[in-house]
C-alpha positions in Angstrom: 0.0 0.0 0.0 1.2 3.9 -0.8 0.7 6.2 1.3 1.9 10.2 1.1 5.7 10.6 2.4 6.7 7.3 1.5 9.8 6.8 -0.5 10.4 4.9 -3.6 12.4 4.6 -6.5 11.1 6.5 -9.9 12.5 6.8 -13.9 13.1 10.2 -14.1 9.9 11.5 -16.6 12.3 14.3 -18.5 14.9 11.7 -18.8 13.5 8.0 -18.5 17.4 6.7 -18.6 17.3 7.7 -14.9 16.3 6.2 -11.7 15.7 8.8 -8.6 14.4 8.8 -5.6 10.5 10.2 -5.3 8.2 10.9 -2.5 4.5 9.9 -2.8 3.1 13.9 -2.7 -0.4 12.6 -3.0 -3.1 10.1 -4.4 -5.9 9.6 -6.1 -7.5 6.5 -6.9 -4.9 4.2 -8.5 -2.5 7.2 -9.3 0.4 8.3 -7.4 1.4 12.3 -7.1 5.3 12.0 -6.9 8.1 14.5 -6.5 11.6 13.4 -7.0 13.7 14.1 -4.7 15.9 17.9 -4.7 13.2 19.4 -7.0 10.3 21.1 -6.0 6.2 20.8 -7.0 6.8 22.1 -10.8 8.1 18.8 -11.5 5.4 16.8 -10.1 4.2 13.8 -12.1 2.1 10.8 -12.1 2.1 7.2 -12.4 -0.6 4.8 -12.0 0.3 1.8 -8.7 1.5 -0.6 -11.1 3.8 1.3 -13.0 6.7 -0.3 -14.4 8.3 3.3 -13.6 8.1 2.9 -9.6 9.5 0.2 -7.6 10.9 0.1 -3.9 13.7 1.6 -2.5 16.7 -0.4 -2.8 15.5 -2.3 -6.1 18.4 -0.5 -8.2 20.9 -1.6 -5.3 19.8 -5.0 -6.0 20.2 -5.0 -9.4 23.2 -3.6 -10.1 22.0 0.1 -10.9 23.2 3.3 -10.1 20.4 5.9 -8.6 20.7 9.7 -10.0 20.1 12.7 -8.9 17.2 14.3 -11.0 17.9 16.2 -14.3 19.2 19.7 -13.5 19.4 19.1 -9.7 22.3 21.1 -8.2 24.0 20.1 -4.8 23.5 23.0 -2.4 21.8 24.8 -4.6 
């Protein structure tokens, strides 16, 4: 179950070569509200639950991936 604040892993909708990490902002019905992480609500997007775009946190650690910071994010910024 989702529930707003929780944390997951998301492709990156402005550059779907990238996997983030999101916060659930928000739901409604069968779609999720996310942010990714170190950008603000411009940038919010949706997915439906079973997305192949979301999965838990630590999926990308399993695998083998690398997680990225999301396109034009700046560190201290």
């Amino acid at each position: 179950d989702f529930k707003a604040g929780m944390k997951l892993e998301a492709r990156d909708p402005r550059n779907s070569n990238s996997v983030c990490i999101a916060t659930v902002m928000g739901m409604m019905g069968t779609r999720l509200r996310l942010r990714l992480d170190g950008s603000d609500n411009t940038n919010d997007f949706w997915r439906l639950v079973d997305s192949l775009d979301i999965q838990p946190i630590g999926t990308c650690e399993r695998n083998g991936d690398m997680l990225q910071p999301p396109l034009g994010f700046r560190m201290n910024a």
